[in-house]
N, C-alpha and C positions, 0 to 999 in steps of 0.2 A: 308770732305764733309759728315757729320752727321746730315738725316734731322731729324727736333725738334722735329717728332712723336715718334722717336726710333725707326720707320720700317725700315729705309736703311742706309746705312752707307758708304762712299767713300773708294776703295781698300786701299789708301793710307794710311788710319789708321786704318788699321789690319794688326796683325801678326798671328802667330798659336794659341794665347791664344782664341784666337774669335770664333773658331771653333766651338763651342755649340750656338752660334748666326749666324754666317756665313758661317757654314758647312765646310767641309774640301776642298772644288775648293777653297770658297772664303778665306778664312786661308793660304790658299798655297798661293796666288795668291799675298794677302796681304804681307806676309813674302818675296816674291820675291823681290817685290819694296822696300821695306826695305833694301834687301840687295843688291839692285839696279841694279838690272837684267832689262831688257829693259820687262817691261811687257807694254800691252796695259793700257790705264786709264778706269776707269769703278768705278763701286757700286756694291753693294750686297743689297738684297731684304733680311730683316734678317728674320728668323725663328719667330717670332713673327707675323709677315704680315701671314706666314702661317698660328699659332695656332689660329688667329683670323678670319682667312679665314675658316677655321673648325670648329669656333665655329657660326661663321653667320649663315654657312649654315646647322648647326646639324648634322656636320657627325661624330660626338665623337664615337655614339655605332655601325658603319657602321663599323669603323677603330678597335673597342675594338672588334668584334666579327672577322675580318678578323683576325685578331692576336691572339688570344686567342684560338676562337671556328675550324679552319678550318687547318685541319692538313696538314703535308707538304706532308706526303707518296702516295698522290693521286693528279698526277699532275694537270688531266683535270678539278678535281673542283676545286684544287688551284686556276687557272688560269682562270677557269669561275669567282669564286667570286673577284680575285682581277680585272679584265676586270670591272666587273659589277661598282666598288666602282669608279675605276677610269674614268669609265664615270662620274657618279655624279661629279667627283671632277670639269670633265670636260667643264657641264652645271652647276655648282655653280656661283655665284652674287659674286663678289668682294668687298667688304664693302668699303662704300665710303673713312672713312680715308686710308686705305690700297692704293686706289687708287689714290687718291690724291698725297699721299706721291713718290708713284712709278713716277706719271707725272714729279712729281717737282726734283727727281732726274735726270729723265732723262733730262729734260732741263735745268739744272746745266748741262751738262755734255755736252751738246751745241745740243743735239739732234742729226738728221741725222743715216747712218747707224751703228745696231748694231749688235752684237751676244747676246744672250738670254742665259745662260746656268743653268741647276742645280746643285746645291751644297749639298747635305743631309749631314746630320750631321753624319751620319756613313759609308761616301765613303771616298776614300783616306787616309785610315788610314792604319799605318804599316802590318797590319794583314788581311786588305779586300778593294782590291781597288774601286769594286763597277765599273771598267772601263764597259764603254759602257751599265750601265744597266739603267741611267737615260737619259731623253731628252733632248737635244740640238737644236737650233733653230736659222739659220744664216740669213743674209741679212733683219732684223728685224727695219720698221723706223716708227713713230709716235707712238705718247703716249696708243690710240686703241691696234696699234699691239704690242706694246709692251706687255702692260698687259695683251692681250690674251696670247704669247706666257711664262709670268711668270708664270699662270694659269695653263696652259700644263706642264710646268717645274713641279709644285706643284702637278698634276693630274699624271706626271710618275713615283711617289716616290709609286704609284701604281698598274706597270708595272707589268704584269705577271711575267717577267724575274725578277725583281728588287726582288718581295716580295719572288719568292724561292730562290731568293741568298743570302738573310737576312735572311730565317731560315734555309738555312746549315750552315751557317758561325755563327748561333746565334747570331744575332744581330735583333733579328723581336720582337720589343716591341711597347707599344702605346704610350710611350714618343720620339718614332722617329718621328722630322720634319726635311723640307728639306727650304734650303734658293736659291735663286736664284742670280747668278753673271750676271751682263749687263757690256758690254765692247763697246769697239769703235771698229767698223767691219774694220781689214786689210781684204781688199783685194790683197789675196796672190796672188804673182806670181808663187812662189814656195813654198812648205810645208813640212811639214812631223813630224816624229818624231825620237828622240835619247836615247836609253837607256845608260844609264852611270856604267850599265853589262849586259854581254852578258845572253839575256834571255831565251834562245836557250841551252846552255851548260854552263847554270848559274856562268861562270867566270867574278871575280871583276878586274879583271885585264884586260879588254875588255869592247869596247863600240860598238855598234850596232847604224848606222845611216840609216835610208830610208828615201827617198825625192825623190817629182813628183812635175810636176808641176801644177799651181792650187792651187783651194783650198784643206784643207786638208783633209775632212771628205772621199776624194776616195782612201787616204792613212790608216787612221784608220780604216776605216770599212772594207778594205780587196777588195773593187772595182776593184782597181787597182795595179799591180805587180810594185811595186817600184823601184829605183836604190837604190843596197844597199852597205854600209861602215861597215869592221870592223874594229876598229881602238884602238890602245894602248891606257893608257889613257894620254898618253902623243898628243895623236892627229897621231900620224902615220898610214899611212892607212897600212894597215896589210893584204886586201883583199876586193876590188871590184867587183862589178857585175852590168854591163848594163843591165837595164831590157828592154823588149817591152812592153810600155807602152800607152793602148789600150785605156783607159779612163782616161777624166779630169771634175773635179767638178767645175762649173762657177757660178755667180750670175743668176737668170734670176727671174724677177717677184718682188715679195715678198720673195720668197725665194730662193734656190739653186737649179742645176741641173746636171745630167751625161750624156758629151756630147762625141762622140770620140774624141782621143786624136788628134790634127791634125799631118798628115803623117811625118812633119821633125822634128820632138819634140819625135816621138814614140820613136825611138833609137838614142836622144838626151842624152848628159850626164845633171844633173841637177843643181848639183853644182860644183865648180871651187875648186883647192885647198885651195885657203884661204878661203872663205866660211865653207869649211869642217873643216877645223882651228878655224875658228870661235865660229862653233857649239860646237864644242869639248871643249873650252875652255869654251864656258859658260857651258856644260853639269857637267865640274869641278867645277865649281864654285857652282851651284845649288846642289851637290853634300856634298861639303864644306858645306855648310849652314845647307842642312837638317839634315846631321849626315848621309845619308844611301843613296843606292845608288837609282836615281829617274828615271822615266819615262817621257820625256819631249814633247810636242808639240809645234812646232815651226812652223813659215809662215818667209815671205821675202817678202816685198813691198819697192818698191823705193830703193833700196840697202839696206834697214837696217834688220837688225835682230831682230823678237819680241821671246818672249816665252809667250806662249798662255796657257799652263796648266802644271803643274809638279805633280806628286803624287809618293807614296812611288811602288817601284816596290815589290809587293806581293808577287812573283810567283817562286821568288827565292829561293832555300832550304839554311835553317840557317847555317854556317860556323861551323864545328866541333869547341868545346873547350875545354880545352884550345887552344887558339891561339900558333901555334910557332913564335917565335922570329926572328926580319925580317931577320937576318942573319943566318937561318935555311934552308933557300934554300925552293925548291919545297918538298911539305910532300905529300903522299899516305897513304888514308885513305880505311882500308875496310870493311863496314858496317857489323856487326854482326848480326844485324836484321835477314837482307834479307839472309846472306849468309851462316849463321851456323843456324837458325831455321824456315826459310821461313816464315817470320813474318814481317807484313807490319807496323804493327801497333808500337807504342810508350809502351815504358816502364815508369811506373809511376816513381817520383822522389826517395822514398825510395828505390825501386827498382834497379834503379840503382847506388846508394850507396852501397846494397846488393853487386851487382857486381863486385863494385872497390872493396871493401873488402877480395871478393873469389877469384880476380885475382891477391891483393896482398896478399892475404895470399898465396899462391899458390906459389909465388913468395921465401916469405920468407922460406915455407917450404922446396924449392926446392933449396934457393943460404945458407936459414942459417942468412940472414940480415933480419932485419923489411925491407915493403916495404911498408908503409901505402899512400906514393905517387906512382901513375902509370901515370905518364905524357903519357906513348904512348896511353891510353884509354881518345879516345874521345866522345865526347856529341852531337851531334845536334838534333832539333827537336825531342828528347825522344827517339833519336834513340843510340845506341852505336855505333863507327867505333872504329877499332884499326889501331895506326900508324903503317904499315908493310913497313915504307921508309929504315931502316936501314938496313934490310935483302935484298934489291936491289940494294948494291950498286955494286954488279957484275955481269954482263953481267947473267954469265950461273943461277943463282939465278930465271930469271922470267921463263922460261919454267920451270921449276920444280916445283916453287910456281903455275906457273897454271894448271900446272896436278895435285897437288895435290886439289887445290881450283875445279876443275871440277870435283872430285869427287862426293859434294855434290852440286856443280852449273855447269855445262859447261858452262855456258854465263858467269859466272864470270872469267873465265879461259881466253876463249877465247879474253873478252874483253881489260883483264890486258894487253895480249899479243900485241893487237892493240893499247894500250897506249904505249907500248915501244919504238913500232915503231913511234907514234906520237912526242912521250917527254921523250921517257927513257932518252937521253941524258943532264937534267936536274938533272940526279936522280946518275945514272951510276958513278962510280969512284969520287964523292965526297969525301968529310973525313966525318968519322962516320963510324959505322959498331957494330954489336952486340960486346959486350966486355964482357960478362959475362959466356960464353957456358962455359966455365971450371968450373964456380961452380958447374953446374948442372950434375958436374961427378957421385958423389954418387946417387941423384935420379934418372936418367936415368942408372946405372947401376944394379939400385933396380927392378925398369921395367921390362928389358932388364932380370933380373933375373926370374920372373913371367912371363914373354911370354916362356921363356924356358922351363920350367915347365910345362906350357899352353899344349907346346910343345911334351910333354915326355907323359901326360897323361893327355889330354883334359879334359877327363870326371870329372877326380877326384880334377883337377885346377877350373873347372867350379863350383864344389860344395863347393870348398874352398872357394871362391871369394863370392859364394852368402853368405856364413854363415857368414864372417867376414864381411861384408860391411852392413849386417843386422844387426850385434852385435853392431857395432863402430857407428850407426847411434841411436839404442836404447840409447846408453850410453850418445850421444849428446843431445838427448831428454831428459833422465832422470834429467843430468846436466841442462838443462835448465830450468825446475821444479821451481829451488831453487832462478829465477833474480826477485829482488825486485827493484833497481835504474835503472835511466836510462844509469848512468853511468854503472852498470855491465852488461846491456843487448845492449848496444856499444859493447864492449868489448867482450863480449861473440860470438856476431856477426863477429865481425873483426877478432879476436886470434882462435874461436871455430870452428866457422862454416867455417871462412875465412881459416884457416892453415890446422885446423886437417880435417876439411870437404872437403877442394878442392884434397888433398891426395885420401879420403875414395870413393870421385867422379871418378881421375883416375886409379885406379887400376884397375875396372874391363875393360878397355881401355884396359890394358897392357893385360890382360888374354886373351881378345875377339882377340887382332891384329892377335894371327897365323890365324885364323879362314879366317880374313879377306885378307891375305898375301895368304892361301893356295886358296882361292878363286882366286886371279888371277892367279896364278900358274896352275892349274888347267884348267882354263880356258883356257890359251896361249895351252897348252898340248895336251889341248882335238881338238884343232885348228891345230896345226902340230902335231900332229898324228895320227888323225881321218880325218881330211879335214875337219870341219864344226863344229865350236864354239858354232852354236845356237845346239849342242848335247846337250849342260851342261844344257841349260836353265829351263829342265823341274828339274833338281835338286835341283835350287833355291827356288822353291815352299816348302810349307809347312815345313819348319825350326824350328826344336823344338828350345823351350828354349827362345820362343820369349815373351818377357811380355806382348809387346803391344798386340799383335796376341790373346795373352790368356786373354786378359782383354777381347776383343772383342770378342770371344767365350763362355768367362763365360757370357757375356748381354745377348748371343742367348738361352743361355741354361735356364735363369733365365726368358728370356721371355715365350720360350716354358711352362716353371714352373708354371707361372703366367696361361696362359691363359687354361693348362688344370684343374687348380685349381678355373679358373671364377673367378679369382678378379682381381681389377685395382692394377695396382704398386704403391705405396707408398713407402717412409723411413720405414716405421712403420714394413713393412712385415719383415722376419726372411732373405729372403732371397736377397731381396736389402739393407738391416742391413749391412752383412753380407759384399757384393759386396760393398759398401763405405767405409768397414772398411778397406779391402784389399787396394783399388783402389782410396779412397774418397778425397786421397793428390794430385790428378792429376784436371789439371782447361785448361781450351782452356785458349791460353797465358802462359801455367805456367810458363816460365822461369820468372816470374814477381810476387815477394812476393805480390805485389798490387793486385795480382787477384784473389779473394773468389776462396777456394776447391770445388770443388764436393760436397764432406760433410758440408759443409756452406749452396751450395745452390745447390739440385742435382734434381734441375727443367730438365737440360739438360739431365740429366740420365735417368730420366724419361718419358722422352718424346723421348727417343731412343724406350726403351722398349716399350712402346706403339705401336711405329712404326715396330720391330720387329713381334711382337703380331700378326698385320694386315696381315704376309706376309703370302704369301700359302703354304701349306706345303709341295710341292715339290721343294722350295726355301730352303732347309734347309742347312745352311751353317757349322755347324757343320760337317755333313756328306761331305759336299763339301772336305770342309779341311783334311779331314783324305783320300776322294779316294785322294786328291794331295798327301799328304804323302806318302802313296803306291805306288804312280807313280811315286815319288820320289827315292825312296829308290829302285825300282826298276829300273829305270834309271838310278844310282849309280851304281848297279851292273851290268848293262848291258855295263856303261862305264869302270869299271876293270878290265869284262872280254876279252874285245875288245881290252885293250890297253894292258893286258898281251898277249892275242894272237899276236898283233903286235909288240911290243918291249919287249915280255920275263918276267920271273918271276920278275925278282928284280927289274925293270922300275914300273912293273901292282903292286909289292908291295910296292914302293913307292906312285906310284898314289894314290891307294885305303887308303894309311893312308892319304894322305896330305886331300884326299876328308872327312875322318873319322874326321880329323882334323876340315874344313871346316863345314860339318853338325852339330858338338858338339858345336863348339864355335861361329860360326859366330852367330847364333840367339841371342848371348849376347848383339848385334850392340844396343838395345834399352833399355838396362839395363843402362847403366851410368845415362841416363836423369832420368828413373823411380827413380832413386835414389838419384839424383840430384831433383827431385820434391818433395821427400819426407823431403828433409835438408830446400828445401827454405818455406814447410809447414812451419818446425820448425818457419823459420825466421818470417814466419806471425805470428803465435804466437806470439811469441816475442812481434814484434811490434804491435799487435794489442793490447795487453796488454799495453804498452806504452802508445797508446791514448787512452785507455779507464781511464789511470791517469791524463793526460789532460783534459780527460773530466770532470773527479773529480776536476781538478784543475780551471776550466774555459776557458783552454787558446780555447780547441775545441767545437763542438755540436755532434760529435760523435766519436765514435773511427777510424773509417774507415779513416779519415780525416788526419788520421795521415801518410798514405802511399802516401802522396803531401806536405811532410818535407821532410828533409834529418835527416842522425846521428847527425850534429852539432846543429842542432833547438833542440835535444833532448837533448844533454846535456848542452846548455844555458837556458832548461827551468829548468831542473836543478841547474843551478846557477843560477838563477832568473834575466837572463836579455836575457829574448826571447822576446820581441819585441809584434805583434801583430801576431801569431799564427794560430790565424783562418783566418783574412784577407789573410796572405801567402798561407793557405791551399786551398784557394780559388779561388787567382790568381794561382796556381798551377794547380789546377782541372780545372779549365776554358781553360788553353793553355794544356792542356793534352786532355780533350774532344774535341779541333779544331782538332788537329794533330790526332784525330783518323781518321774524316775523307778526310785525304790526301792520294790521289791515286796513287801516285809518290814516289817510294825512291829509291835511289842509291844505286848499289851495290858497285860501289867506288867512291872518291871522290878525289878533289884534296885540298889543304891549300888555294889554290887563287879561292875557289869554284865552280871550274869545278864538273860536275857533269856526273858518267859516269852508265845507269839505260840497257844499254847492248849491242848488237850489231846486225846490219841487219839484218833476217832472211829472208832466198830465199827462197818467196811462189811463188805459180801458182795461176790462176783465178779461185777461189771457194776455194782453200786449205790453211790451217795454218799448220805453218812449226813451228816444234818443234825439242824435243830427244825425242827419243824413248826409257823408260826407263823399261818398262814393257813387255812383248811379248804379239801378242793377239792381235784379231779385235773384234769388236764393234759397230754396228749399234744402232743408239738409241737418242731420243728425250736429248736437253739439258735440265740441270735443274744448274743454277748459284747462287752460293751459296757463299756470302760473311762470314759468320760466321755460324758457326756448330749448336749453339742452336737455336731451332725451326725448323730445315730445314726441309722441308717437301720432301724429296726425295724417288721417286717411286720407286719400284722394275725394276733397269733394264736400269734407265736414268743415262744421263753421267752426272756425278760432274765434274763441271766445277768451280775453285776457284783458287784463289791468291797463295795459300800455304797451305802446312798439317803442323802440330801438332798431338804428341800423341790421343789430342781430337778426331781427327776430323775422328778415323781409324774404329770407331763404323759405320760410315754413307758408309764403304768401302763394307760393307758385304751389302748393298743396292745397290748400285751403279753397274754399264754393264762396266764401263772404268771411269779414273780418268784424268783429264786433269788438268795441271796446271800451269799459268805464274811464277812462280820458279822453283827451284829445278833440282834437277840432281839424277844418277845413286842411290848415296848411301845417298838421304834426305829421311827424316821420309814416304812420300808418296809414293817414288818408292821400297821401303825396301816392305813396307807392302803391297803392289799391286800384288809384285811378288808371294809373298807367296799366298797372296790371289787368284792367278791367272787372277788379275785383269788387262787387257789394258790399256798402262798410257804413258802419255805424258805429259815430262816438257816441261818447257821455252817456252812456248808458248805466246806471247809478247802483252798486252793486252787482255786476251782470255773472262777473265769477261766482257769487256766492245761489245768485237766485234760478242760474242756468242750472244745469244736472248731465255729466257726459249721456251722451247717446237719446237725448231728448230732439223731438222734430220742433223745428224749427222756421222760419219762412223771414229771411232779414229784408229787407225794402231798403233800399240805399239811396230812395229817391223820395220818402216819406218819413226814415228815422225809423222805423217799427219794426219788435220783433216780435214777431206772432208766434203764440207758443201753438201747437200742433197736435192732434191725439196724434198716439203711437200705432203704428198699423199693425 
C-alpha cells in the first residue's frame, strides 16, 4: 500500500531498511510482518509529510535555533522553548498534498477505528529507545481526526521530555524527523507487555511478562500494578505474582479513559497458561528476527494474539567479552571499574589494550610463559570485569574472597556472599580450578622476601623501594626515547611497560603489606587489651609517607605562595612549574592512558589553587595536618604505654614495633598507583606519538584520535592495510562519549547478564545508611559533585560523589565530610579522609542522585549515617 505521492506507505512493505523514512515503530512494525508475527495492518505517514509539513509552515529556523542555540544544562528554559515550538507545530496548516495523501490511506485501510502513533527516526534504536518520550493517540476515527492526531504525533518530536533525551543521548540535530504509524484499533481485552530479558536484573536467560486487563496504555504508563511472569526462555513460569489491580484503561469518546478496575477482575488472574506460552513463544521469535533481545507490547481481542510495538531493550548493560563458550557453565565477573578504582566511567579503547598488556605481562613475568591472551579479562561497556569463576569453585573460597573484596568495597563483599547463597551452586564443585599457583613460586617468594625485609627495617625498606621503582621507571622512560615504528612502540608497550613495569608497579605492594597487616594486628590488640578499638583511630591520622596527602599539601602551600606574592596562578609561575613537574603525570581517571596529564592540561590545578587562595586563614590545612600528626604519635605512645602496663615489657615491645611497623609503611598504601600513573604517562606518550604519525600519514585529523584504536589498528596501519581509521576513531569516540554518561555499573556480573550493582541498605525516614569509613561528625550544606574539575566547593560543605581518585583528594582539604556511593575501608577516599581527619562515608547507594546541593546535612563517620536536616 504505497500512495503515489511517496507520503505513506502500507506496513506490509517495510522492513528495518526504511527506518530513515518510516522511523524506527514503523521499521519494527514493518520487519514483524515480514517475519510474520501477528501485527495489526496499518501505514506509515513517512517522514517526508513531515519535512514538508515544516517547510509550509516555516519552522526550519524555530527547529535550527532550538537545536543549535539553547543548551541542555538549564532545564526550565530547555523546556520553555521546546513547549513554545511544539505549540507552533501544534497550530500549523497541513498542506494540502500531505493531507490528501493521509485521507486516501486511511481509507484504503477501510477506515473505522484506529491507533495514531509516532515513529521518529531516532527512537528505537539499539542504543536509545526514546520509550514513552513521543505521543500516542488511541481510539482515533475519520479522516479530520485522524490528521489532527498525525499533527500532534509530529508536534511531540517536541516534547519537553523528548528534546532533553536527544541531547543526553546525542542524538538532537535538525535533520531529525519523525513519521507516524496508523493501525487498525484492537480493542484489548487484555494487554500488556514482555520483555524477552529480564530488565530488572538484566539476565538474557529470563523473560519478564506483565498483563492487565484492558487496554494497554494503564500497563505502560505505570497506572496500573500488573500481574506479573518471570519466565525461562523456554516459557516456564519461574515465578508469579497476582497483583490488585485498581485501574483499567477503556475506550470512551474519541479517545481513552481510567476507569476502576471492576471488583472481580481486581484479583483476577489475567492470563491462562497457554496464553503465557503463547507470549513467550512469540517473545522468541521476535527475538530471533531482531538479533537482541526486545521489548514487546502486546493486546488480546477475540482470542488472538497481536503484537503492537517491539523495540530494542536499551537499558540492559552490554554482556562482558569475550563470550564464554556455552559449555563453560555459569562465569562471575567482577568489575574493575567500580571495584579497584571507584570509577564509574569507561575506559577509552587504547586504554584498555594498555591493560591486557600489563596484566599479561604480569602474568608472563610471574609464570616465565608469554601470555599476550588474558581470556579471564573482560570488556563491557568500556568497563573491565575479571572472570574470578575459577577461584569459586570451593565452597570456603567465597567468604575469603569477600573479605578480602570489602576491604576496598564492603557492598562488594557482602553482595558476592548473597550470590552464593542465590547461585553459588551453579558455580561450586564444577571442573576447573586455577592450575598455575606453582608457577608463581619464585615470584611470590621474591615478595614474600621484600615484606620481610619491610619487616626487619621498615624505614630503610621504605627508602629502598622508593629509590629503585624511581630508577627502573627513569630507565623505562629513557628506553622509550628511542620508538620510532609502530611496531616497536606495541611491543615496547606489551614486553616494557607490560613485563618489566607490572613487576616495578608491585613491589612497592610487597614493602607496604607489613605496614598494612600490622594495621589490623594492632587494631584487634588495642580491642582485647584495652576494651575499645576506636583507641587506635586517632593514630590513623596524619601517616607520613603518603604521596597523595603530600601532593595535596604541596597545592596549600603553593597557594598560600601565590597569594602573599599577589599573583594569579599560572604554568608559567616557578612554583606551579615546579608542582606539575613533580605531580603533572597524575589526571582524574588516570588509570586511562586516554586521559591528558595535568601537565597537558592543568586547568584543574589551577582552579584548585584559586580555590585554596579564597580560603580564610584560620582554614589552614597545613597546620591542620601536622596538630594530627602530633596527636598521632602521641596517641601511639599513649597506646604502648598502656599495653606494657597491661601485658609487660615484651607484649608493649612487640606492640610498639608492629605499630612502628604500621606508621613507617602503611602511608606507602598510595605509592603503587602514583607510580603506576607515572608508567601509563609513559604509555601516552607513546601513543600519542603514534597518532600524531597518523596524522602525518592521513589516516587521523589529530593525534588524540588515536586513544579510540587499539594495538592491532597500529600495526596494520603499519602494514598498510588499516581500513578507514578515522571513521573507527570516531565510531569509537561516539560510544565512548554515550557510556560516559551512564549512571549505573555493576560491581558484578553474571555470563547470562545478570547484573549485581549491590545490596539493601537498612535506612530510617530521613537517614542514608552507609559504612562508616572515616570517624567524625559533620554538619553541613551538600555540594554534589560529579567530576573534580571546576567544582566549586565551599569551605566546610559535604562532597557528596560517586567515587575518589588520587584527583579528587585536593577538594578533601575543602570539604567538612566526604560521602560517597563506592568504596570501602582501604579505597583511595577513605585512606585520605582518615588522615585528613575528615567524616566519611561509603556505600552510600545513589547519594549523588538523592542528595540536593545546598541541603543540611549531618554525616556520622563513626555510625555510617547521613541524616538529612530541615533547612534553617
Amino acid at each position: 500500500m504505497l500512495g503515489e505521492s511517496g507520503l505513506t506507505l502500507g506496513l506490509e512493505a517495510m522492513d528495518q531498511r526504511d527506518l530513515p523514512v518510516a522511523g524506527g515503530k514503523g521499521a519494527s512494525l514493518g520487519a514483524m510482518l515480514q517475519a510474520g508475527l501477528p501485527v495489526p495492518e496499518g501505514f506509515a505517514v513517512l517522514t517526508e509529510a513531515y519535512r514538508s509539513f515544516v517547510r509550509h509552515n516555516g519552522f526550519e529556523e524555530a527547529v535550527r535555533q532550538l537545536v543549535q542555540e539553547v543548551a541542555p544544562d538549564d532545564p526550565e528554559v530547555l523546556a520553555e522553548a521546546a513547549q513554545a515550538l511544539k505549540d507552533r507545530f501544534i497550530a500549523g496548516e497541513i498542506p494540502g498534498p500531505v493531507a490528501e495523501a493521509i485521507h486516501r490511506a486511511y481509507e484504503d485501510l477501510g477506515g473505522g477505528l484506529v491507533v495514531v502513533r509516532s515513529s521518529a527516526t531516532a527512537e528505537d534504536l539499539p542504543g536509545a529507545s526514546f520509550a514513552g518520550q513521543h505521543d500516542s493517540f488511541l481510539n482515533i476515527a475519520g479522516e479530520e481526526e485522524v490528521s489532527d492526531a498525525v499533527r500532534r504525533c509530529w508536534a511531540s518530536l517536541w516534547n519537553p521530555r523528548a528534546v532533553s533525551y536527544r541531547k543526553r543521548v546525542g542524538l538532537d540535530t535538525t535533520d531529525i524527523a519523525i513519521a507516524v504509524v496508523v493501525q487498525r484499533m484492537i480493542d484489548a481485552e487484555r494487554s500488556g507487555v514482555i520483555f524477552t530479558a529480564n530488565p530488572l536484573d538484566h539476565r538474557r536467560d529470563r523473560m519478564l511478562l506483565s498483563a492487565s486487563f484492558g487496554l494497554g496504555e494503564a500497563v505502560v504508563g505505570g497506572a496500573v500494578s500488573p500481574d506479573s511472569w518471570v519466565l525461562a526462555h523456554s516459557g516456564e513460569v519461574l515465578d508469579h505474582r497476582l497483583a490488585d489491580k485498581e485501574v483499567i484503561t477503556v475506550r470512551e469518546g474519541k479517545g481513552t479513559v481510567e476507569r476502576p478496575m471492576p471488583e472481580d477482575r481486581r484479583r483476577a488472574v489475567t492470563l491462562d497458561p497457554p496464553e503465557v506460552a503463547e507470549l513467550a513463544a512469540l517473545g522468541r521469535r521476535a527475538q530471533a528476527h531482531f538479533g537482541s533481545p526486545q521489548d514487546l507490547e502486546w493486546a488480546i481481542a477475540d482470542g488472538k494474539v497481536y503484537l503492537v510495538q517491539s523495540r530494542p531493550i536499551t537499558s540492559l548493560f552490554p554482556l562482558p567479552e569475550p563470550l564464554p563458550k556455552s559449555t563453560d557453565g555459569l562465569r562471575l565477573y567482577l568489575c574493575f571499574n567500580v571495584h579497584a578504582q571507584q570509577m564509574l566511567e569507561p575506559i577509552t579503547p587504547m586504554g584498555i589494550d594498555y591493560w591486557r598488556a600489563l596484566v599479561g605481562g604480569f602474568a608472563h613475568a610471574a609464570t616465565g610463559r608469554p601470555e599476550r591472551e588474558v581470556p579471564w579479562l573482560k570488556v563491557a561497556a568500556g568497563r573491565i570485569f575479571a572472570d574470578i569463576t575459577e577461584l569459586l569453585r570451593k565452597p570456603g573460597r567465597w567468604p575469603q574472597l569477600a573479605e578480602a573484596a570489602s576491604d576496598k568495597d564492603p557492598i562488594t563483599g557482602q553482595a558476592l556472599l548473597a550470590f552464593q547463597e542465590r547461585e553459588g551452586d551453579r558455580i561450586i564443585g564444577r571442573k576447573g580450578g586455577i592450575g598455575f599457583w606453582w608457577r608463581l613460586g619464585p615470584l611470590l617468594a621474591r615478595l614474600g622476601w621484600r615484606g620481610l625485609l619491610a619487616t626487619l627495617n621498615p624505614e630503610r625498606a621504605r627508602i629502598r623501594v622508593l629509590a629503585e621503582t624511581d630508577a627502573a621507571i627513569r630507565e623505562i622512560e629513557a628506553e622509550a626515547e628511542g620508538l620510532t615504528t609502530m611496531g616497536e612502540r606495541v611491543a615496547f608497550i606489551r614486553d616494557v611497560l607490560g613485563r618489566r613495569g607490572a613487576i616495578t608497579w608491585i613491589i612497592p605492594v610487597a614493602v607496604m603489606n607489613p605496614g598494612l597487616m600490622a594495621e589490623g594486628a594492632v587494631r584487634r590488640k588495642v580491642g582485647e587489651w584495652l576494651g575499645d578499638e576506636g583507641l587506635f583511630t586517632p593514630v590513623q591520622r596524619a601517616l607520613p609517607h603518603n604521596v597523595t596527602t603530600e601532593m595535596g599539601l604541596e597545592l596549600w602551600r603553593l597557594a598560600r605562595r601565590l597569594k602573599d606574592e599577589g599573583k594569579e596562578p599560572s604554568p608559567q609561575h616557578p612554583g606551579v612549574s615546579e608542582f606539575l613537574r613533580r605531580y603533572g603525570h597524575r589526571a582524574i581517571w588516570e588509570i586511562d592512558p586516554g586521559i591528558p596529564r595535568w601537565a597537558e592540561d592543568p586547568a584543574y590545578v589551577l582552579d584548585l589553587i584559586r580555590g585554596y587562595m579564597e580560603a580564610p586563614e584560620d582554614a589552614d590545612q597545613e597546620a591542620q595536618f601536622l596538630r594530627n600528626r602530633a596527636e598521632a604519635e602521641e596517641a601511639a605512645a599513649t597506646l604502648v604505654s598502656r599495653v606494657r602496663e597491661a601485658k609487660g615489657r615484651l607484649r608493649g615491645g612487640l606492640f610498639a614495633w608492629q605499630l612502628r611497623c604500621y606508621r613507617e609503611l602503611a602511608g606507602l598504601r598510595e605509592q603503587p598507583k602514583f607510580e603506576g600513573a607515572r608508567m601509563i604517562t609513559i604509555t601516552r606518550r607513546i601513543l600519542h606519538a603514534a597518532g600524531g604519525d597518523l596524522v602525518a600519514q592521513g589516516h587521523l585529523d589529530q593525534a588524540a584520535d588515536v586513544f579510540f584504536l587499539g594495538f592491532e589498528d597500529l600495526l596494520a596501519a603499519e602494514g598498510g592495510h588499516a581500513g578507514d581509521l578515522r571513521a573507527k576513531a570516531a565510531t569509537a569516540r561516539a560510544a565512548y562519549d554515550s557510556e560516559m554518561g551512564r549512571r549505573a555499573v555493576p560491581r558484578w556480573m553474571t555470563s547470562d547478564g545478570e547484573c549485581i550493582f549491590g545490596v539493601p541498605a537498612e535506612e530510617g525516614e530521613g537517614v542514608l545508611a552507609g559504612l562508616p569509613v572515616s570517624a567524625g561528625s559533620h554538619t553541613g550544606r551538600v555540594r554534589v559533585v560529579l567530576h573534580p574539575s571546576g567544582a566549586k566547593l565551599e569551605q566546610g560543605e559535604v562532597l557528596v560523589c560517586r567515587g575518589t581518585d588520587p584527583a579528587w583528594t585536593p577538594l578533601f582539604l575543602r570539604a567538612g565530610a566526604l560521602v560517597m556511593e563506592t568504596g570501602g575501608a582501604v579505597s583511595h577516599g577513605s585512606i585520605v579522609a582518615r588522615e585528613y581527619g575528615l567524616p566519611a562515608v561509603a556505600g552510600v547507594a545513589d547519594a549523588t542522585e538523592r542528595l540536593r546541593d545546598g541541603q543540611m546535612v549531618q554525616v556520622n563517620g563513626e555510625t555510617g549515617q547521613v541524616t538529612l536536616l530541615a533547612d534553617d
